[in-house]
C-alpha positions as CSV (number, residue, x, y, z in Angstrom):
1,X,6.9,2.4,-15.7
2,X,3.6,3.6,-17.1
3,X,3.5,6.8,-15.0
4,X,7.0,7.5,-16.3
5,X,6.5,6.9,-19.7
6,X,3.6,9.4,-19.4
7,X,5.7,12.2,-18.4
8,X,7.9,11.8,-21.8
9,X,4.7,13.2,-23.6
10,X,3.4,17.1,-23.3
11,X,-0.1,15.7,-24.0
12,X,-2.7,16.6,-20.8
13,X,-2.7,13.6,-18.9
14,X,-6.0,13.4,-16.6
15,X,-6.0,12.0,-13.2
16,X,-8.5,11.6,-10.1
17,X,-7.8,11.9,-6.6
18,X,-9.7,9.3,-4.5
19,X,-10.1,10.3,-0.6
20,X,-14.1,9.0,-0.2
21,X,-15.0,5.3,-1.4
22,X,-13.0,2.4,-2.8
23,X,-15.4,0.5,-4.5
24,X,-14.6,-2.9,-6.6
25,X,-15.7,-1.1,-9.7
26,X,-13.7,2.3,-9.3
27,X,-10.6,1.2,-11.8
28,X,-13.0,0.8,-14.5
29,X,-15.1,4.1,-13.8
30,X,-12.3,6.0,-14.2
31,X,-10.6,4.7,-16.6
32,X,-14.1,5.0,-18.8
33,X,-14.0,8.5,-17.7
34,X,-11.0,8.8,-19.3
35,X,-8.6,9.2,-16.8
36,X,-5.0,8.3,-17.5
37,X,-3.9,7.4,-13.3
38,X,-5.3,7.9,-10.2
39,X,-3.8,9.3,-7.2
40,X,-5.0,7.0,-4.2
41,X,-5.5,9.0,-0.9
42,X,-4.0,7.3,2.6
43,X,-3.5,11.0,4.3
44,X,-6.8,12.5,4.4
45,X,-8.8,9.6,3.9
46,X,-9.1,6.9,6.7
47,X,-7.8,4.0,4.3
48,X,-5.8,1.4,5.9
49,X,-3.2,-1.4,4.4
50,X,-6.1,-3.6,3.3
51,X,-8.0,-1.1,1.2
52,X,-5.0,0.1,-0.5
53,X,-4.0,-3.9,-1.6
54,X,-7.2,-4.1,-2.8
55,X,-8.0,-1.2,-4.8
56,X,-4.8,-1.4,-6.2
57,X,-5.9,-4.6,-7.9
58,X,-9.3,-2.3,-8.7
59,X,-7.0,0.0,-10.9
60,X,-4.9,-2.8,-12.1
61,X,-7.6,-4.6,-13.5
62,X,-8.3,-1.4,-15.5
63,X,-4.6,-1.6,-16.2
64,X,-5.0,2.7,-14.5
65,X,-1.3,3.5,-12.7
66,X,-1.8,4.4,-9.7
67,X,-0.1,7.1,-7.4
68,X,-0.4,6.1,-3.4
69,X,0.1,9.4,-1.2
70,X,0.7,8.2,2.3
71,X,-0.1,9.8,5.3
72,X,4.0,10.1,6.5
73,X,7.3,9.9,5.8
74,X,8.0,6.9,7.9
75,X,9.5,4.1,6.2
76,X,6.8,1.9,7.2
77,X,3.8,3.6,5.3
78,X,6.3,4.1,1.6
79,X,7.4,0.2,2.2
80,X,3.5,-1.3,3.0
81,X,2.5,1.3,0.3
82,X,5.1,0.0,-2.5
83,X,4.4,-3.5,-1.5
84,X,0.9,-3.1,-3.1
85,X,1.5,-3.7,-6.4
86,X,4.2,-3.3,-9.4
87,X,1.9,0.1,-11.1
88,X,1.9,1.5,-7.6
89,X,3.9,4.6,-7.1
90,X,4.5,6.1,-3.6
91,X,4.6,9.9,-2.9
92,X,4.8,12.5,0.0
93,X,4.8,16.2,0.0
C-alpha cells in the first residue's frame, strides 16, 4: 500500500537497487540515506528464498517498501517472493 500511495505524489521518490550484500543493517542504511523503497534483486544476484525472507524483515524494520524483482515468470518465484512479507511487491520485466 505504501508503494502505491507513493505513486499518487509527483514528488522524486528515491530508491536503491540491491544485487551485492544483504546485510542485517541495510534497511536502516538506506532509509538514513534517504531512500524512499528499495528494489531487492533475485535475477542478477545469487539470492535465494531465505535471503529474501530475511531482508525483507531488514527493510521492514526500517518500515522501507520494498520491490522483489524475481529471476522468472514462473509462478513459483512471484508466489515464494509475495509470501515474504505484506510491504513486498513482486515485479518482472
Amino acid at each position: 500500500m505504501v508503494l502505491k500511495a507513493m505513486t499518487r505524489s509527483r514528488a522524486v521518490k528515491v530508491g536503491h537497487f540491491v544485487v551485492e550484500f544483504a546485510t542485517p543493517g541495510i534497511g536502516h542504511i538506506l532509509k538514513n540515506a534517504s531512500c524512499d523503497f528499495v528494489l531487492f534483486d533475485c535475477e542478477h544476484s545469487g539470492f535465494g528464498q531465505e535471503t529474501i525472507k530475511a531482508a525483507m524483515r531488514y527493510f521492514e524494520a526500517a518500515r522501507l517498501p520494498a520491490i522483489v524483482r524475481v529471476p522468472s515468470k514462473e509462478y513459483h518465484h512471484i508466489a515464494r517472493a509475495a509470501d515474504t512479507g505484506p510491504r513486498a511487491s513482486c515485479c518482472r520485466w
